[in-house]
N, C-alpha and C positions, 0 to 999 in steps of 0.2 A: 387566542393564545399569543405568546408574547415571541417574536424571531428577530433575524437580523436580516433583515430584505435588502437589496438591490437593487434601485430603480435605473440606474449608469454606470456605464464601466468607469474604471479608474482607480483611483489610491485607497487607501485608508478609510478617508473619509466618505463614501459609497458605503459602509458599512454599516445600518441602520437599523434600531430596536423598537419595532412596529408592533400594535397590535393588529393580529389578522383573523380572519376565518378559518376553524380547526379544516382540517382536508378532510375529505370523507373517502375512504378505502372502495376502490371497485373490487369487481366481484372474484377477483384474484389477488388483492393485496389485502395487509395488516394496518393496522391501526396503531404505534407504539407512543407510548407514554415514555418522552425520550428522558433519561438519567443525564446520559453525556454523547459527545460527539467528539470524533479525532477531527484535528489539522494536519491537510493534506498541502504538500507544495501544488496540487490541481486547484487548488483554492485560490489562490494567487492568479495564477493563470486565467483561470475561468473571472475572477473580478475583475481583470484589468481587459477582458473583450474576447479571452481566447487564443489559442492558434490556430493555425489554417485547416487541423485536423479537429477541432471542436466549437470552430466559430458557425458552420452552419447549422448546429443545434442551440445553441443557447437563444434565447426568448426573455427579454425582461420583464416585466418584475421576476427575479429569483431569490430563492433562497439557497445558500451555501453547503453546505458541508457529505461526506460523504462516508461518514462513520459514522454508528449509531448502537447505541443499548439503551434496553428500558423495560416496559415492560406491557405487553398486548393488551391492548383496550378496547380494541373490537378485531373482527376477523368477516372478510368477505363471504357471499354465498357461498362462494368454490372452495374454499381454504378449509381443508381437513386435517393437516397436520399441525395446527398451531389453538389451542384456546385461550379464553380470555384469562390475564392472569400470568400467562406465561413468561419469564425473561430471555430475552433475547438479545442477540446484535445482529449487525450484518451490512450491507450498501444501501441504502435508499435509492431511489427513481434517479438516472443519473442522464440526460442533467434535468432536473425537476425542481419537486420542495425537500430540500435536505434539514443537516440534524442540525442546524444551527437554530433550533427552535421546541419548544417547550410538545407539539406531537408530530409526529411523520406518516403519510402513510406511502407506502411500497407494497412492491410484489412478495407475495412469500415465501418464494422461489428463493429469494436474495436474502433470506435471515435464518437462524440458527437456533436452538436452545445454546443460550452462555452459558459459559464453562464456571460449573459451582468454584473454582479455585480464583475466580477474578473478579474482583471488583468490577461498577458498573464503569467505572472511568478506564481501569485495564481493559474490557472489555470493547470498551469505544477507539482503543488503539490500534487494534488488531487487522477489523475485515478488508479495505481496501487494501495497505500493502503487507497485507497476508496475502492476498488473492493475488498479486501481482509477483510476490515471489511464488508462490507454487504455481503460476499458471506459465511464469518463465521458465523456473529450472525444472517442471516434472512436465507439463502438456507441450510447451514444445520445446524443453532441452532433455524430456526420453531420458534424466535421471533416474540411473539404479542402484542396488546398493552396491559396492564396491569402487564403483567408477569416481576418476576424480574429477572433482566443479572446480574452477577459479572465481570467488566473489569479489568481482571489484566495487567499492563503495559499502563494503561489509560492516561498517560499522552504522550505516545510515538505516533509513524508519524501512525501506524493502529488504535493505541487505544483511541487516542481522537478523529479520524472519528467514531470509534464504539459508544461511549460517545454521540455525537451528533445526529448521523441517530439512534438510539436505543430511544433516545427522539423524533426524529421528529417521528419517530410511535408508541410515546405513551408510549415506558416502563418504570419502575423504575428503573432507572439504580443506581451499586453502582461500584464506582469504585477506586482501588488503586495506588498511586502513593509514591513517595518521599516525604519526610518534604519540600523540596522546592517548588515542583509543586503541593502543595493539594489545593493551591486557582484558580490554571491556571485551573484543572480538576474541581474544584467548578464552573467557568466560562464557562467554556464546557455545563452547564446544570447536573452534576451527583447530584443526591437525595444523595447520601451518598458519603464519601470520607475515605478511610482507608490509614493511613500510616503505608506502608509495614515496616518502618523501627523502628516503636516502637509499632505497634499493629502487635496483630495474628489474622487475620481474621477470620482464623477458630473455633478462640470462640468467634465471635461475629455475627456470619452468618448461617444461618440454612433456608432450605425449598426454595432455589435460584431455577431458572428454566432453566436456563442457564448460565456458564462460560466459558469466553474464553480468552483464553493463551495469550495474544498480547503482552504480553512480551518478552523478549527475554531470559530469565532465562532459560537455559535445565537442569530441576532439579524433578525427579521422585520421589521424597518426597514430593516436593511442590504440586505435582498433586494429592497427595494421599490424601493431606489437602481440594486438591479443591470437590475431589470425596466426603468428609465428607459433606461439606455445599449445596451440592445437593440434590432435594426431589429426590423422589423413581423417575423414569421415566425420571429426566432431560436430559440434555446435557451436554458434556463437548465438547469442541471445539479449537484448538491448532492450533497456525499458521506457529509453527517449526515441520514443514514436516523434518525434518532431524534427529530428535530427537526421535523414539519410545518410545511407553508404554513398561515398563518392563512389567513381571510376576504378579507382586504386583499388579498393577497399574491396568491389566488385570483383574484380579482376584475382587478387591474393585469395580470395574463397574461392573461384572456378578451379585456381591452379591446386589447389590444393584440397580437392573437395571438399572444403565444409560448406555447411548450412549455415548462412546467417536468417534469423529472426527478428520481428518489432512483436512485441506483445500490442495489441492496438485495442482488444477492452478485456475485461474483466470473461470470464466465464465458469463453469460449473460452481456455481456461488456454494450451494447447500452441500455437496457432496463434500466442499476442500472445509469449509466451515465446520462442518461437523466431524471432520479429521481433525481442522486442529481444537474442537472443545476436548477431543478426546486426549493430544498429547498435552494439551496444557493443565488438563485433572489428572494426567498422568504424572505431571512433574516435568515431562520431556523438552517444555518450550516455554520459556517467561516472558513476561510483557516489563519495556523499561521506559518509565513516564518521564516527561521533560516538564515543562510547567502546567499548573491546571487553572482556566480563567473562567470566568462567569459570562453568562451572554453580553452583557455591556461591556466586558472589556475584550467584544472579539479582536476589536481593532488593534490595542495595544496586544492581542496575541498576533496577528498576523505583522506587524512590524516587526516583534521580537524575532520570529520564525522566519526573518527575511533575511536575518542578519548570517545567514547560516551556517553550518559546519554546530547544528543542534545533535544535542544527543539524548534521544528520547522521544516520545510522543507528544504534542506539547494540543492538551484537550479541553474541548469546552463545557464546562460542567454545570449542566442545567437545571440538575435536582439535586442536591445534597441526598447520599444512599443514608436510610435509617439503619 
């Protein structure tokens, strides 16, 4: 089969369209016959060596990517809920052989039936920062309906899934973006909309129940603002695991009892996946695509994708859907 392997970390150029040996599915993984795969900002990170939270897994030769749809081409002894035939998405073995390549195989655990309303490339947008917003604002920011979330980075590839599933169960979500994206993030569903770049949040937000980081911003000032607009007991929730609380940061959440969180992986893959096939045939949550490349041109997608302040999913499209 044909991928983009990794023999060395580094730039652009590390990104390599090899033929390999198909993988062959143990007795607990699928087989998939990939359509597409998302670009994640983890992709970047992970080619260039890592951080200090994911460099003592990675193992070269790799293959990249961490979104995947397609369609099941074989299925292990153990694996009963999936046959051949079936389409799916979901995470590949992370860090392993990913979707950046013509088949994957993974646990089954981590893939879904896709949602009949999406394409095989919408579909490939979806599982990583799908899972990363519902596993921040519902497993550990205890989102219910009524209560109000603050989404900072809402208009970004986690934060306008949080935007959407934080409405489909009912919260008041407020969320901030750019002067250019405060109508995409109005579109999203958000009750409120702040522009970080000529409002202060922090004097206009008091008694939140939950905030969380999905920005990309590493800036322990900013956090110390978020601690302010927090009731007693809230959450604060951060999806730049690489980034620690300082002192301060420490401190303003004791005094004030909140709970800060780092999301640090992925979990309940199948259960959140198959919630959101069901709001996205429902209508309740859209997918919005940024550019779509061919496997040769992963490299000019990860350059473009570097440039950032992207809006949209920007995917690798490995099979043309008939």
């Amino acid at each position: 089969m044909k991928a983009v392997v990794i023999n060395e970390f580094g730039g652009t150029d590390v990104l390599k369209v090899e033929e390999v040996e198909n993988p062959v599915p143990a007795a607990d993984e699928i087989l998939v016959k990939v359509y597409a795969g998302g670009i994640n900002p983890v992709d970047r990170v992970v080619r260039e060596g890592g951080n200090a939270v994911l460099r003592p897994y990675l193992k070269l030769p790799l293959i990249l990517g961490w979104d995947a749809s397609g369609i099941v081409e074989e299925i292990g002894s153990k694996v009963t809920n999936f046959k051949k035939g079936d389409e799916v998405y979901g995470v590949p073995n992370f860090p392993g052989n990913g979707s950046y390549a013509e088949y994957v195989a993974a646990k089954a655990s981590q893939f879904a039936l896709k949602p009949q309303s999406l394409s095989y490339n919408e579909a490939a947008a979806v599982p990583l920062t799908g899972l990363v917003a519902a596993n921040s604002i519902f497993d550990l920011g205890k989102l219910k309906a009524g209560q109000r979330i603050f989404i900072q980075g809402a208009s970004g590839s986690v934060g306008n899934f949080a935007v959407q599933f934080a409405k489909a169960k009912g919260a008041y979500v407020i969320g901030s973006a750019s002067t250019n994206n405060l109508e995409f993030v109005k579109q999203l569903g958000a009750d409120e909309v702040i522009d970080y770049k000529t409002q202060h949040f922090e004097q206009l937000l008091q008694d939140i129940d939950v905030v969380f980081e999905a920005s990309s911003v590493r800036d322990n000032k900013e956090r110390l603002k978020s601690i302010r607009v927090l009731k007693k007991g809230g959450i604060f929730i951060s999806a730049n695991v690489d980034f620690p609380f300082n002192n301060a940061v420490e401190k303003a959440m004791e005094e004030k009892h909140v709970q800060g969180e780092f999301l640090a992986a992925q979990t309940n893959h199948l259960a959140w996946l198959n919630q959101f096939t069901q709001w996205f045939n429902e209508g309740r949550a859209k997918v919005t695509l940024g550019n779509v490349y061919a496997l040769e041109q992963v490299a000019e997608a990860h350059e473009e994708s570097e440039k950032g302040h992207v809006r949209g999913k920007f995917i690798v499209e490995v099979r043309k859907q008939s």
